[in-house]
DRENDO-1510 file (C-alpha; in Angstrom, 1 decimal, always signed):
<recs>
REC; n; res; u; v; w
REC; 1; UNK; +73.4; +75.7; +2.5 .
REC; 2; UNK; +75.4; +73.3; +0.2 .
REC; 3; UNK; +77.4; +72.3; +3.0 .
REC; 4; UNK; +74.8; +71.7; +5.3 .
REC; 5; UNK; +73.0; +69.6; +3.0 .
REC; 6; UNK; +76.3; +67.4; +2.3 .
REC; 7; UNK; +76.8; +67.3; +5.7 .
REC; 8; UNK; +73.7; +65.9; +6.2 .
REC; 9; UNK; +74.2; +63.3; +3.3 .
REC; 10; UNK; +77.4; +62.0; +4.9 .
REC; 11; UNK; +75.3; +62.1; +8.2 .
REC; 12; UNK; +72.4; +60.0; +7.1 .
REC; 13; UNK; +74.8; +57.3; +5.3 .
REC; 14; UNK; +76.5; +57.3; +9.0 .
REC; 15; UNK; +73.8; +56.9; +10.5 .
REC; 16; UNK; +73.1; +53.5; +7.9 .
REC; 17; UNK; +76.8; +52.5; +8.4 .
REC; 18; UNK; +76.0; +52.9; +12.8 .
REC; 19; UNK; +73.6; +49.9; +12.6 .
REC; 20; UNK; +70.2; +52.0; +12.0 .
REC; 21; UNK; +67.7; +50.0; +9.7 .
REC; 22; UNK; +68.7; +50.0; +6.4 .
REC; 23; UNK; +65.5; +51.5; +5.1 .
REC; 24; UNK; +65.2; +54.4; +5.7 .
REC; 25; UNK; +61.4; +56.2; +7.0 .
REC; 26; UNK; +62.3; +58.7; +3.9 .
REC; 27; UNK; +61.6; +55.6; +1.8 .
REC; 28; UNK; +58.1; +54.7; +3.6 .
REC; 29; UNK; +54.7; +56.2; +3.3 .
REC; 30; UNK; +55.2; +58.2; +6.3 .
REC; 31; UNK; +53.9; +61.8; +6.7 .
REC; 32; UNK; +56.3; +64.5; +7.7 .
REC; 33; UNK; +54.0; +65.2; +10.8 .
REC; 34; UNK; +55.0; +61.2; +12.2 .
REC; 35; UNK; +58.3; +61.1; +11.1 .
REC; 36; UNK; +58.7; +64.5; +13.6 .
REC; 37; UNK; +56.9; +62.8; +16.6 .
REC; 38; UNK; +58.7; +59.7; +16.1 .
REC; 39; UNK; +62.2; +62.1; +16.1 .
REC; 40; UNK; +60.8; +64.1; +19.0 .
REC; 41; UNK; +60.6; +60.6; +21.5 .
REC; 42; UNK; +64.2; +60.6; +21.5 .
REC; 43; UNK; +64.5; +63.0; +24.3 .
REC; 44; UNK; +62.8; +65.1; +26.8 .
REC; 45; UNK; +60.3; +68.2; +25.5 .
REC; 46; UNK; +63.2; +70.3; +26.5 .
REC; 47; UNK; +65.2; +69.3; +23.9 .
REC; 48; UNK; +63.1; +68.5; +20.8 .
REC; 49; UNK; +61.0; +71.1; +21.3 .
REC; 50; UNK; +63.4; +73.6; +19.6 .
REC; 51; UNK; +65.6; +70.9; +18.0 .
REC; 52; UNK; +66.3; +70.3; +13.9 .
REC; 53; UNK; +64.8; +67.7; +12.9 .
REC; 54; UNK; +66.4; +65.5; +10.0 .
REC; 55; UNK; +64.8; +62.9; +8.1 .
REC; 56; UNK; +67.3; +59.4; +7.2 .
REC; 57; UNK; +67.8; +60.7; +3.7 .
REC; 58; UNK; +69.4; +64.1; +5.5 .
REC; 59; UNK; +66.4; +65.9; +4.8 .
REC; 60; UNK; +65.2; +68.4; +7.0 .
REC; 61; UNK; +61.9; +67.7; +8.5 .
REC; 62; UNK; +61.7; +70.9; +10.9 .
REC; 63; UNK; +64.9; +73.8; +11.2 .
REC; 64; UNK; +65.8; +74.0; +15.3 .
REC; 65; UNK; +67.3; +76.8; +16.9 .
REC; 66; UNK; +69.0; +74.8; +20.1 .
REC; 67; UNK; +71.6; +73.3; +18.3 .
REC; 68; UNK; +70.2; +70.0; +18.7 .
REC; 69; UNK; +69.8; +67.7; +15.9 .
REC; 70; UNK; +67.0; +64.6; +16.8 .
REC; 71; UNK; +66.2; +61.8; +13.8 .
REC; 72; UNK; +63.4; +58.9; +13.2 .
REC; 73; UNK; +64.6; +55.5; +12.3 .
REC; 74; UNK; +62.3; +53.7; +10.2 .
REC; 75; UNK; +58.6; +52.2; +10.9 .
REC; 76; UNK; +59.9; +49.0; +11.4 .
REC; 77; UNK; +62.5; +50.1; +14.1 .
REC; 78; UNK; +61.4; +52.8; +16.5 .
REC; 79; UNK; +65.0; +53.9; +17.6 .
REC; 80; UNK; +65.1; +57.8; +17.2 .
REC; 81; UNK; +67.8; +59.7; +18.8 .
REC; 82; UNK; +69.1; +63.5; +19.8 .
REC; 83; UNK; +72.3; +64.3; +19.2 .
REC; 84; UNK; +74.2; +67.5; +20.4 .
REC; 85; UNK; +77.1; +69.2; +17.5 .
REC; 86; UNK; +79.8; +66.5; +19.4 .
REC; 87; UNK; +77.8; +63.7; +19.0 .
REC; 88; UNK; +77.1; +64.5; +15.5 .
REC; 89; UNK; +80.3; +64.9; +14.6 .
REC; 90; UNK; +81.5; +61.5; +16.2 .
REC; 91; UNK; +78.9; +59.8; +13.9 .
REC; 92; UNK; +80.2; +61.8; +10.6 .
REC; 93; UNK; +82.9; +60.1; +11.9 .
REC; 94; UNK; +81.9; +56.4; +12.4 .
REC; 95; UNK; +80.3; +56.7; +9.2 .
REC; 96; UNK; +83.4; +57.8; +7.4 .
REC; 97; UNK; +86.0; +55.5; +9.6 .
REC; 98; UNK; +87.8; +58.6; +10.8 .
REC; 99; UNK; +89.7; +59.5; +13.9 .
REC; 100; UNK; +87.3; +61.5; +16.3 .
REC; 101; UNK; +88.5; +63.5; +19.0 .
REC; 102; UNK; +86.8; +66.3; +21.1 .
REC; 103; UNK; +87.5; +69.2; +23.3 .
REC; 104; UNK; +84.5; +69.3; +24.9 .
REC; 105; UNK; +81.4; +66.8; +26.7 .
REC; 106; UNK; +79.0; +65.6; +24.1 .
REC; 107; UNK; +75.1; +64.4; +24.7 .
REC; 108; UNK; +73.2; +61.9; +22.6 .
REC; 109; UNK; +69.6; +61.1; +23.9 .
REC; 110; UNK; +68.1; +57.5; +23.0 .
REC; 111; UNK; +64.8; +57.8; +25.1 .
REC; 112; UNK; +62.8; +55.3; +22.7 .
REC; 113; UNK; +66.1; +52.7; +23.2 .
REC; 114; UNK; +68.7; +50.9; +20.3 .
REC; 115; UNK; +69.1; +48.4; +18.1 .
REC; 116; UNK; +71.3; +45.1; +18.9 .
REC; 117; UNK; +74.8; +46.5; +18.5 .
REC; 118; UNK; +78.1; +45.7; +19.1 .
REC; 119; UNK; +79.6; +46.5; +22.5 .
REC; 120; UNK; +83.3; +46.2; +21.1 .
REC; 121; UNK; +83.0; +47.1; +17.5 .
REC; 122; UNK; +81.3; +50.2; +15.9 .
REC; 123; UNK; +81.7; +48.8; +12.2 .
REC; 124; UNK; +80.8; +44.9; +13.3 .
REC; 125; UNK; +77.1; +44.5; +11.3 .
REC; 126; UNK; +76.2; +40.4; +12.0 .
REC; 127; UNK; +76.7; +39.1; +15.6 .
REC; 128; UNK; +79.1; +36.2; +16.1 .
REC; 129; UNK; +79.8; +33.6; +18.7 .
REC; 130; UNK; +81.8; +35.0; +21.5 .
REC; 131; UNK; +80.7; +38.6; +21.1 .
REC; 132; UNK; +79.1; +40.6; +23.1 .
REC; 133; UNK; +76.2; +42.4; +21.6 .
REC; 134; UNK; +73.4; +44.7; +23.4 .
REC; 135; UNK; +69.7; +46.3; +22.9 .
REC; 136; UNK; +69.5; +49.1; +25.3 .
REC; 137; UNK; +66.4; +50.4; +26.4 .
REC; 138; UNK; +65.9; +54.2; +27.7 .
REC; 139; UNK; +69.4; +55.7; +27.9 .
REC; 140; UNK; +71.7; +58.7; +27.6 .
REC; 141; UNK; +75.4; +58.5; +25.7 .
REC; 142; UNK; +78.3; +60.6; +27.1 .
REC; 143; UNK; +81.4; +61.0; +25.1 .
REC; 144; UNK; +84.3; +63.0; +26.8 .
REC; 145; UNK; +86.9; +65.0; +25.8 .
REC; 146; UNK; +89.8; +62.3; +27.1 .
REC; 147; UNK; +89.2; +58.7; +27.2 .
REC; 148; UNK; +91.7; +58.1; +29.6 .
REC; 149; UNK; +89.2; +59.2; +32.0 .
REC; 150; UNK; +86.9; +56.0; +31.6 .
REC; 151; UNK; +89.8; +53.7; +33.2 .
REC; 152; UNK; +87.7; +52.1; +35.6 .
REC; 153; UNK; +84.6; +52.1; +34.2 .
REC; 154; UNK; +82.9; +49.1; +33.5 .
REC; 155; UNK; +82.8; +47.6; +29.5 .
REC; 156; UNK; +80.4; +45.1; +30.4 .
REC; 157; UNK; +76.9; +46.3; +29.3 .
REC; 158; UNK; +75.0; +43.0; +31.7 .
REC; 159; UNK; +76.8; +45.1; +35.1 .
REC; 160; UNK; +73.7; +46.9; +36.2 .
REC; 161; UNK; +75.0; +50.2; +35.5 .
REC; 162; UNK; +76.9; +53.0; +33.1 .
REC; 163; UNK; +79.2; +51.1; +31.2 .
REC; 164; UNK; +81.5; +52.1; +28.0 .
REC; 165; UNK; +80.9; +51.0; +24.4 .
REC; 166; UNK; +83.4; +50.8; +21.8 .
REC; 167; UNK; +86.2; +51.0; +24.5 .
REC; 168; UNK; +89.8; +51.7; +22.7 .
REC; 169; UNK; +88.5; +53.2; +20.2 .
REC; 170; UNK; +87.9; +56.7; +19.3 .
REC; 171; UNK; +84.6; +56.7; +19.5 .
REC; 172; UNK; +84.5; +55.3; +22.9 .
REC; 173; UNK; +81.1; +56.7; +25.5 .
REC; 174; UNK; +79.8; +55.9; +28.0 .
REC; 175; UNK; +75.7; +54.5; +27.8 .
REC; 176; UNK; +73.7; +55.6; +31.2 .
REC; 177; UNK; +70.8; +53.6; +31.1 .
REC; 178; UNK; +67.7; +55.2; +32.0 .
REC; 179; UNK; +65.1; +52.6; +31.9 .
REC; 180; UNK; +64.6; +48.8; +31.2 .
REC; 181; UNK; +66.4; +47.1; +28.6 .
REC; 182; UNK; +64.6; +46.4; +25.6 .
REC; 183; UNK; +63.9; +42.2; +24.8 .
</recs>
């Protein structure tokens, strides 16, 4: 149990460091009950019907049994998401600046859309001229087992399509959006 709730510590300052609101909805007078259906419009019934719910502070709202792991953002910011055991371990890693590398395909569901991030840059914070920031709507990240396999695919989030974020680094995926993008 100690493990699991460091893990979940070193998850929810991830999470801070991979451009969530910096308030967290731990910190707001928000009842268990919303913070839940706010984590639950991340992805389809299918998935966060069964799935852990974990508050920003790594607290855990609701225990799963699917192995998925779905989290509110804040009030102000209504970007939950659903992340299976790869993607969580990808953002342990962004959050502590390691090297990430996996054997197998991993899932991340952002059904309620993202904040503006960096396309390029997983640690960049403040956009600045010449970069090339995005707010997706609706959408679905993939992260594969060998990056060499998204040769080809588009970087450029404005191409209509799939496209790759954070290409060249080790947390490079590919974003499927599922719906508009958000203004």
């Amino acid at each position: 149990m100690r493990t699991q709730r460091k893990f979940l510590l070193v998850l929810a300052m991830s999470l801070t460091l991979f451009a969530l609101p910096a308030f967290s909805f731990a910190a707001e007078n928000v009842s268990r009950e919303a913070k839940i259906a706010r984590a639950m419009e991340a992805a389809p019934d299918f998935i966060t019907q069964n799935a852990t719910i974990i508050d920003a502070d790594g607290t855990v709202l609701r225990q799963g049994t699917n192995g998925w792991h779905c989290m509110p953002t804040s009030a102000a910011a209504s970007h939950p998401m659903c992340n299976d055991e790869v993607w969580m371990r990808l953002l342990k890693a962004v959050g502590n600046k390691a090297d990430f590398k996996t054997e197998t395909v991993g899932i991340s569901y952002m059904l309620a859309g993202d904040d503006n991030i960096n396309n390029a840059d997983p640690y960049d914070a403040k956009p600045d001229p010449g970069e090339v920031w995005v707010q997706e709507g609706p959408h679905l990240m993939i992260v594969v087992p060998d990056p060499g396999t998204l040769k080809g695919l588009s970087d450029d989030p404005y191409n209509g399509g799939p496209y790759v974020m954070w290409k060249g680094t080790p947390y490079a995926h590919i974003m499927v959006p599922v719906g508009p993008r958000e203004k």
